[in-house]
C-alpha positions, 0 to 999 in steps of 0.5 A: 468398118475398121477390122483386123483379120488373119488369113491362116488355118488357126489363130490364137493370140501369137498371131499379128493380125492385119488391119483393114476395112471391111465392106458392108455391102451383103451382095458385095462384101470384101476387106481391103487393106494395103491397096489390095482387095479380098472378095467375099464371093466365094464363102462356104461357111462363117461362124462367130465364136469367141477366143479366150483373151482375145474377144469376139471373132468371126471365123469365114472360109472364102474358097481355100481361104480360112479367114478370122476377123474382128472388129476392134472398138479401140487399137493400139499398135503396141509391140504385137498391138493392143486391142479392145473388141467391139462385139457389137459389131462383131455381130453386125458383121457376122449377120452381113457375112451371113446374108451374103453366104445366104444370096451367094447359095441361092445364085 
């Protein structure tokens, strides 16, 4: 699925987000964008919460990384970009993560 996402300590609506693809495999999840690749393998916690203004957002620690991603149902690359939330797809990816969080404590 299509996601923006921001690798930092905090978000808020100043902050560009990149724009990727997230991988649905729950044994396999990453996000991958500009060529490059960022393996899910080593998360410590996820938790969906929603940011004023913006919508529905997963927040992801992957090792020393704190990773805030969304799933946009449409965006427009505007100034700073434009975008609608998809929740239900937030929360799609939210019980993806989390069965991936789950298999990855039980290894």
């Amino acid at each position: 699925m299509k996601i923006l996402y921001y690798i930092g300590e905090t978000v808020d609506l100043s902050v560009k987000m990149n724009r990727g693809t997230f991988n649905e495999n729950p044994a396999a999840p990453c996000i991958e964008s500009d060529g490059k690749t960022i393996a899910l393998n080593q998360l410590r916690t996820a938790e969906r919460f929603y940011l004023n203004g913006l919508g529905s957002m997963l927040k992801i620690q992957n090792g020393s990384d704190t990773i805030y991603m969304t799933v946009p149902r449409i965006y427009i690359e505007l100034g700073s970009g434009l975008a609608i939330i998809n929740s239900a797809a937030v929360r799609r990816a939210y019980k993806i993560v989390s069965s991936a969080l789950q298999l990855q404590t039980l290894l």
